[in-house]
C-alpha positions as CSV (number, residue, x, y, z in Angstrom):
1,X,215.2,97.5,153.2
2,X,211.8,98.9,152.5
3,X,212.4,101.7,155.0
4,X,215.4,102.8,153.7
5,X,214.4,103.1,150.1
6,X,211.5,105.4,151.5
7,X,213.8,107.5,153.8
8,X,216.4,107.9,150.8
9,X,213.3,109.0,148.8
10,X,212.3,111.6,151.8
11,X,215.6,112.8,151.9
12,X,216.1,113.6,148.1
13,X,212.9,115.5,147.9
14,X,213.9,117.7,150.5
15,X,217.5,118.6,148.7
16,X,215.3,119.5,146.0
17,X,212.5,121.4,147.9
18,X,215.7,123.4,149.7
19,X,216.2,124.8,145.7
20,X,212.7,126.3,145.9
21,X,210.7,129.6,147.2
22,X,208.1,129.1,149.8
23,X,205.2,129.2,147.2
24,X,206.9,126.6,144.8
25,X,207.3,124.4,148.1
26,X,203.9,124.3,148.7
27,X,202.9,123.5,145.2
28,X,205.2,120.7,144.8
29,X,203.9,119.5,148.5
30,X,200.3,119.4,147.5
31,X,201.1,117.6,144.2
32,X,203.1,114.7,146.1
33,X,200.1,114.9,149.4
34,X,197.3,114.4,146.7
35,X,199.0,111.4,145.0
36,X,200.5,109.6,147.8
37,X,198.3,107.1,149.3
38,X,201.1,104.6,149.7
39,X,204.0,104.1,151.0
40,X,205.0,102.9,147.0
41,X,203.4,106.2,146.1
42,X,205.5,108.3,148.0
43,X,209.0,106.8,146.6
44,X,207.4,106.7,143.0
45,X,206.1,110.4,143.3
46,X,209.9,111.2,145.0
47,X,211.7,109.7,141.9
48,X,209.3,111.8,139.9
49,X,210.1,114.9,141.1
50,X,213.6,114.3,141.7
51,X,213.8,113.0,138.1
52,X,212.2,116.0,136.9
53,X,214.4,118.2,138.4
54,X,217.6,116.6,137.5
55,X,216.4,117.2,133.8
56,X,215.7,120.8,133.6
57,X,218.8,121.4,135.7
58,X,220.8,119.5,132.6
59,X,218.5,121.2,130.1
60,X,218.9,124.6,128.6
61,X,215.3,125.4,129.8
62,X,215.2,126.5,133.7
63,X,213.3,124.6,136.4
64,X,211.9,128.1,137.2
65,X,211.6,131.3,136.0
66,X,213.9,133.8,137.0
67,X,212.6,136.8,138.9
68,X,213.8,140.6,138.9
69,X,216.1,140.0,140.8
70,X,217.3,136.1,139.9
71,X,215.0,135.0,142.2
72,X,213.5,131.8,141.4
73,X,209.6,132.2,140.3
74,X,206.8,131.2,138.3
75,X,207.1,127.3,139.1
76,X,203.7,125.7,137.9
77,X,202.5,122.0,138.2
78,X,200.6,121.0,134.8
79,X,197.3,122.4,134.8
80,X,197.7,124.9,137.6
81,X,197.7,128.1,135.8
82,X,198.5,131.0,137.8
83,X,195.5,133.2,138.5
84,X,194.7,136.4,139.0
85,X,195.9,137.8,142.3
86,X,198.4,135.3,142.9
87,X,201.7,136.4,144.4
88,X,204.4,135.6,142.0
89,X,207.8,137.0,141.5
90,X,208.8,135.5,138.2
91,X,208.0,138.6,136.5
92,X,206.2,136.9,134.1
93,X,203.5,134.0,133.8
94,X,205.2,131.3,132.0
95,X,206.1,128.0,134.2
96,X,207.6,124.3,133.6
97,X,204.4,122.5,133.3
98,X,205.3,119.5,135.8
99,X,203.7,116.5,134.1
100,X,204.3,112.7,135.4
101,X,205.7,110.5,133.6
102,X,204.8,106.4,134.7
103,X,208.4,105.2,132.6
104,X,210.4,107.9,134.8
105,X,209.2,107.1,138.5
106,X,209.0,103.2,137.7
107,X,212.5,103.1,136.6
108,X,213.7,105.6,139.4
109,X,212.1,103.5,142.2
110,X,213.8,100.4,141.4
């Protein structure tokens, strides 16, 4: 039962990575590898981003910052400000801060 709860929880964050450039991936991956020291951590930080996503996709803000050329850009996780000489294509420097919230991934895991 245990197993599958985590492999559903793989399997949503990876529909939700798929959305993403290759620089947003990584930054989204380094935020779930630096909290997960569980196998609780990993569903709980799953839920979180899935639940995070599924809000700015119903909100009027974006997820990301559109590029140029509609590209998706500019995807920050709270207090990861983009420095100077970092790639980015959002054509500008403003980003969703991605902030946990406890309530969220609690009520998502269950």
């Amino acid at each position: 039962m245990r197993i599958d709860r985590e492999l559903n929880a793989i399997g949503r964050i990876l529909k939700i990575l798929w959305d993403f450039n290759l620089q947003d991936r990584r930054r989204i991956a380094e935020y779930i590898h630096e909290r997960v020291e569980t196998t609780r951590g990993l569903v709980d930080a799953m839920a979180e981003v899935e639940h995070r996503a599924k809000i700015t996709d119903s909100a009027q803000e974006p997820l990301l910052n559109s590029g140029s050329q509609g590209k998706p850009g500019g995807f920050r996780l709270a207090n990861d400000p983009m420095e100077d000489g970092d790639e980015d294509d959002s054509g500008g420097s403003e980003g969703l801060a991605f902030e946990i919230d406890e309530s969220c991934a609690e009520e998502a895991a269950q």
